[in-house]
C-alpha positions in Angstrom: 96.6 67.0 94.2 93.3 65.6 93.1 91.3 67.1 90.2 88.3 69.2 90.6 86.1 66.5 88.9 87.6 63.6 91.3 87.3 65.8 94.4 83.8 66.3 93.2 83.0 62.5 92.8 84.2 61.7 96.1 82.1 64.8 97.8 79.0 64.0 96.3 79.3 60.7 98.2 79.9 62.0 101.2 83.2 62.2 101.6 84.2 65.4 103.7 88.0 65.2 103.3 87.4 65.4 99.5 84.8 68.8 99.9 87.7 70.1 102.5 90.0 70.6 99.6 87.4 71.8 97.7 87.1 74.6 100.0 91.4 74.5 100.3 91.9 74.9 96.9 88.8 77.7 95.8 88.0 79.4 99.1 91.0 82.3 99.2 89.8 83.2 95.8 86.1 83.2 96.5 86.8 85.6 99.6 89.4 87.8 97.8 86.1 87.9 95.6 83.5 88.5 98.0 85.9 91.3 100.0 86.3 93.6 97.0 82.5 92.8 96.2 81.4 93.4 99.6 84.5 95.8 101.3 83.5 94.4 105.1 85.8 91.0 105.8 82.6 90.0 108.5 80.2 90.3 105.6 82.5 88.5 102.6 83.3 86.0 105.5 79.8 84.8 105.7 79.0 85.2 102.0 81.9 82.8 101.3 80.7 80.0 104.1 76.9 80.4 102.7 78.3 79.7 99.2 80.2 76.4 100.8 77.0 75.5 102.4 75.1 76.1 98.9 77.8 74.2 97.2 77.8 71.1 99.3 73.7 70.7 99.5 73.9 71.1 95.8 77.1 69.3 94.5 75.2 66.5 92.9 73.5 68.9 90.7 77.2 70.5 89.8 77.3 70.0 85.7 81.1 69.7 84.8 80.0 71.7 81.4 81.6 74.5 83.7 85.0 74.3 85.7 84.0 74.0 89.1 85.7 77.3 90.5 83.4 78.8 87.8 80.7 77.3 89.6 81.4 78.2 93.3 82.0 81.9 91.9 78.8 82.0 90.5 77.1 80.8 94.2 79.7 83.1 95.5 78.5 86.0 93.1 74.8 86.0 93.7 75.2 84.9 97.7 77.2 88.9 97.3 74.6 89.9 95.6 72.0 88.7 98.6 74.3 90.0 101.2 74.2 93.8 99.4 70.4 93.3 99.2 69.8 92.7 102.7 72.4 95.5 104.6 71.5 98.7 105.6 73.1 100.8 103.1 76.2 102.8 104.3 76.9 106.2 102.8 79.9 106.1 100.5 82.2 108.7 102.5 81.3 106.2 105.5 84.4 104.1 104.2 85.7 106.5 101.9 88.5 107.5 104.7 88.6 103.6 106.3 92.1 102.9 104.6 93.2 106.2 103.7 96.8 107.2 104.4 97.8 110.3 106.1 100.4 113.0 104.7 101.3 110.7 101.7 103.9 112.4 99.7 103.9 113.7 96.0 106.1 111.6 95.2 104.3 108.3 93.2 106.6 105.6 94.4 106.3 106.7 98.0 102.7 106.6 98.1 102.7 103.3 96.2 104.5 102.0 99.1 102.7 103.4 102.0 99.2 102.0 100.2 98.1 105.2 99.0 97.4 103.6 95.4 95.4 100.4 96.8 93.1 103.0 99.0 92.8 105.3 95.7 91.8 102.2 93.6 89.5 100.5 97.0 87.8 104.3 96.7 87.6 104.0 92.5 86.2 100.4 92.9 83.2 101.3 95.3 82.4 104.1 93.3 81.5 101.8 90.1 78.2 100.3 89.7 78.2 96.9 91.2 78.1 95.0 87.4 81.5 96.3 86.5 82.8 96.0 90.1 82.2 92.6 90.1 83.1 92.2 85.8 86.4 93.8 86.5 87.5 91.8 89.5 86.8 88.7 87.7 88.5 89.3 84.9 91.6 91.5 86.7 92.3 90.2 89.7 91.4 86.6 89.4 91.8 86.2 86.0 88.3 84.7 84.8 87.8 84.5 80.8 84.7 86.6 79.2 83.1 83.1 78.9 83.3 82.1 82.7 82.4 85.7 83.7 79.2 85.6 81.6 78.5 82.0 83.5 78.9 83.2 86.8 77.0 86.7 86.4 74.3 85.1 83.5 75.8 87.5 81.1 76.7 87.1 77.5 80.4 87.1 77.0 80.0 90.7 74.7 78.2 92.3 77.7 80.5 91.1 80.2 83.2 92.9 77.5 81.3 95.9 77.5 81.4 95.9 81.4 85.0 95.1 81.8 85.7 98.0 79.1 83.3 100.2 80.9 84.7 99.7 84.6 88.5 99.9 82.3 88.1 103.2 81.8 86.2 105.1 84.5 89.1 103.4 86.5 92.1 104.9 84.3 90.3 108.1 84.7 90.1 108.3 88.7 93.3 106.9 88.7 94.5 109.2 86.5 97.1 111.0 89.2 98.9 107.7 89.6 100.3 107.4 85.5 
């Protein structure tokens, strides 16, 4: 496989097979991303192809100072941020019940298993502010340093910290039930 900064290269010259694996290689990521940002697959769908679009009018002006996925999350990022701007917002207990199992048992490893923990957690992620939503996710689930966090979001690495630490441990305490 290619390196970012080769793939890059051969994109900026037109060279669509090269962009392709650009969108191969960072796309799952960026819509994982934009899902959990977002919680509507239509909407993080979208968010993700605007980003591509962005990133392909705009790869000449890509500065490999940054790792490229650091890049595409940042267009991805504020593209989420847009998309949030512009919908009608829904009332949380809209979706609060979407993914929510039915007569889940006491017992912790059973609801583990029948999803009960991933709806708790889906619940305990919409309910943060949408800073530490989108810190946390970064940094947890696709494993983004301080450093890249603060270049996607234009945060300082200490205030991305003080997110991440923030979203931390209003999490551990709705998911308290599940220790």
């Amino acid at each position: 496989m290619d390196s970012d900064a080769a793939l890059v290269d051969a994109a900026v010259i037109g060279d669509r097979n090269a962009f392709e694996e650009i969108v191969r290689t960072h796309g799952p990521a960026m819509f994982r991303y934009a899902r959990n940002m977002l919680r509507d697959d239509g909407v993080a769908e979208e968010v993700v192809q605007d980003a591509f679009v962005a990133a392909w009018k705009s790869l000449g002006n890509y500065r490999s100072d940054s790792a490229l996925r650091t890049w595409l999350f940042g267009i991805t990022a504020h593209k989420a941020i847009d998309a949030t701007r512009r919908r009608i917002p829904r009332p949380h207990e809209e979706w609060l019940f979407d993914d929510a199992v039915s007569d889940v048992s006491d017992d912790p490893e059973v609801r583990a298993t029948e999803s009960g923990f991933l709806a708790e957690l889906r619940v305990a992620l919409g309910a943060l502010p949408q800073m530490q939503r989108s810190c946390w996710l970064l940094r947890e689930v696709e494993g983004m340093t301080h450093v890249e966090i603060g270049e996607i979001l234009s945060m300082s690495p200490s205030a991305v910290r003080g997110q991440v630490t923030r979203a931390r441990t209003t999490l551990s305490e709705r998911m308290a039930s599940w220790r």
